[in-house]
N, C-alpha and C positions, 0 to 999 in steps of 0.2 A: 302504645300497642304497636307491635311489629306486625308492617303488613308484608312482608316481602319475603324472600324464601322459601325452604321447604316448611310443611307443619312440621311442628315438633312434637315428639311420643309421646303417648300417656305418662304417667309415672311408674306405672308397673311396669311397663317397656324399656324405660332405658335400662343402661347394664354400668352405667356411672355414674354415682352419685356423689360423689368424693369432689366434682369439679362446683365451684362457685358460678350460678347458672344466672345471674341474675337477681331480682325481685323475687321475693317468696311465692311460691303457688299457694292460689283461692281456690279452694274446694267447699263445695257445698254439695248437697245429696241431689238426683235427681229427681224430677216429680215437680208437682206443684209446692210453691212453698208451703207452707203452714199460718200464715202469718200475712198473706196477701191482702192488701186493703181494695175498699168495693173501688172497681175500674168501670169505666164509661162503656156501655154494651158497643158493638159493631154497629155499625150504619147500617139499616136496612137495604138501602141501597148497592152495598159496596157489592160489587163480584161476588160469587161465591169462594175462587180460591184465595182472594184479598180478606173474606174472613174469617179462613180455616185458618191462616196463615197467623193472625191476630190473635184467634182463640188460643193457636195453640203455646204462643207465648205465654198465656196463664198459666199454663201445663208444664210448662221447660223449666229448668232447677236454677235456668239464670235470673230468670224472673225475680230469684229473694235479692239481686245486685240492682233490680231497678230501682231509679224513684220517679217522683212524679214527672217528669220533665221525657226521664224515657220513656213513659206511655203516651206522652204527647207525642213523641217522635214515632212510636211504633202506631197510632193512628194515621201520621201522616205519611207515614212508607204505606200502610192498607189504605191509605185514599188515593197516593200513588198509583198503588200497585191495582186498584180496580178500575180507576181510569187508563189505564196502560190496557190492560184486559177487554174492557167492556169496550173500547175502540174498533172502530169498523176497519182502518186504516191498520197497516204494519205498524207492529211497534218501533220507533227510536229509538236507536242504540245508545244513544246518549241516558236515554229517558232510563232504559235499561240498565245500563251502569249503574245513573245515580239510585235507583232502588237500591241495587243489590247492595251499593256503598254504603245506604241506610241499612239495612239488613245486616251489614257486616259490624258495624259501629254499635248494634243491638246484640252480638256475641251470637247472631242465630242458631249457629253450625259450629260442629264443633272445633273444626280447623280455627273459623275466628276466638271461640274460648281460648286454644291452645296457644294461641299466638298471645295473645291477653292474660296468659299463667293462671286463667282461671279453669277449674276441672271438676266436671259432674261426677259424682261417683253411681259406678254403674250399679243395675240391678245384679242382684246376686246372679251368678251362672254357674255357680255349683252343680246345680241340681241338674245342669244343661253338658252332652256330653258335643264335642267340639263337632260340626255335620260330618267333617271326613271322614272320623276315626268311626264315626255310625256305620257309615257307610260301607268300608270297610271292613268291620265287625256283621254285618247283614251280609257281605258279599260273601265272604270267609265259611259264615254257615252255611250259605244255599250249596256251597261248591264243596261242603265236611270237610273243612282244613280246620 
């Protein structure tokens, strides 16, 4: 997994396709998988954003790329990450990093998928027209152009 550089484009974005880019792209839909097997609940304990953060990995489309070992790991970024939180004291930057390290090595974002050639496909937006052109198209009538 390439950590370095700029992110690279979705695939609908690029405008080249013709060049040999590497490793194949993994796509899988976004959403919870289908197929999820039972995970170990949240710590009662932990922070509350240490367990939205946890939850919402059930919910993320990368989640069908886990196995068991990465929910070991994605518990112990949320024990991390609640002890970093629930602390009286600044947080360490150290401490800091290494979560996010963990977080990143777990495809969170989608910058780390894109780097890892792996890609959620979005919800449809068809139905969604792009804000600008809204917005413009509202501005357009108030002023009967």
């Amino acid at each position: 997994m390439g950590a370095r550089g700029p992110i690279p484009k979705r695939s609908e974005e690029r405008r080249r396709r013709n060049r040999d880019e590497g490793p194949e792209l993994a796509q899988a839909p976004s959403g919870p998988p289908l197929d999820l097997p039972a995970l170990p609940d949240p710590d009662p304990d932990w922070h509350p954003i240490a367990t939205d953060w946890y939850l919402s990995l059930r919910e993320s489309g990368q989640a069908a790329f886990y196995q068991a070992s990465d929910w070991a790991v994605a518990r112990y970024a949320a024990e991390l990450m609640s002890r970093m939180l629930s602390s009286e004291r600044m947080p360490n930057g150290q401490l800091v990093a290494a979560v996010d390290a963990v977080m990143a090595r777990l495809l969170t974002t989608e910058g780390d998928r894109r780097r890892a050639r792996i890609e959620l496909a979005r919800q449809s937006t068809e139905q969604q027209a792009p804000a600008g052109v809204t917005a413009i198209a509202d501005y357009q009538a108030r002023i009967g152009g």
